[in-house]
N, C-alpha and C positions, 0 to 999 in steps of 0.2 A: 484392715481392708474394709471390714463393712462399718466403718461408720462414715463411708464414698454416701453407702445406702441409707443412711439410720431416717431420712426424709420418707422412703418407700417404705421401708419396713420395720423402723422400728425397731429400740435397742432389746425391746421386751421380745421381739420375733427373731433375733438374732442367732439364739442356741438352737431355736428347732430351723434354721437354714441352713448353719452348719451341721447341722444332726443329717440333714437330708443329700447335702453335698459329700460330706464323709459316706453315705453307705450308699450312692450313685456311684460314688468312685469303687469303692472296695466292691459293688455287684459289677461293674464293667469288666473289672481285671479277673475275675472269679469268671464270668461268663466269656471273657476270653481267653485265658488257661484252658475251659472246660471245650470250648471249640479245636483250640489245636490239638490237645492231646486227643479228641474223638474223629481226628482224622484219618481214612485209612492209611497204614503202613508203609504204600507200595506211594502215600500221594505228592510228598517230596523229592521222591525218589530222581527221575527226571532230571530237577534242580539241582541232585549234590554230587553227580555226575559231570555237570559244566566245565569247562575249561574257565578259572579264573579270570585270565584277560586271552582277550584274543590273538592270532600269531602274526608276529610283523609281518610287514611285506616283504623285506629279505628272505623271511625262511621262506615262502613261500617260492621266488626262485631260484633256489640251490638246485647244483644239479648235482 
């Protein structure tokens, strides 16, 4: 894939671009792990309560 770039940046600049893209990725997934799990308890709660889909129009009127 980067030799698209090797014009920009150079094969000698190569490793430290992937260097930088690997731990951009692996700090993004870390800092979002660490946001859901420090969410409070009660803050999906709401959400896992939902009705999956909503109820036809027939059920609505049965008598």
């Amino acid at each position: 894939m980067l030799k698209y770039y090797k014009d920009y940046f150079g094969y000698e600049n190569a490793e430290w671009l992937q260097l930088v893209v690997l731990i951009a990725s692996i700090l993004f997934f870390v800092l979002l792990i660490y946001s859901v799990i420090n969410k409070p308890k009660n803050y999906y709660k709401k959400n896992s309560e939902l009705p999956l889909e909503d109820d036809s129009e027939e059920d609505k009127f049965k008598i």
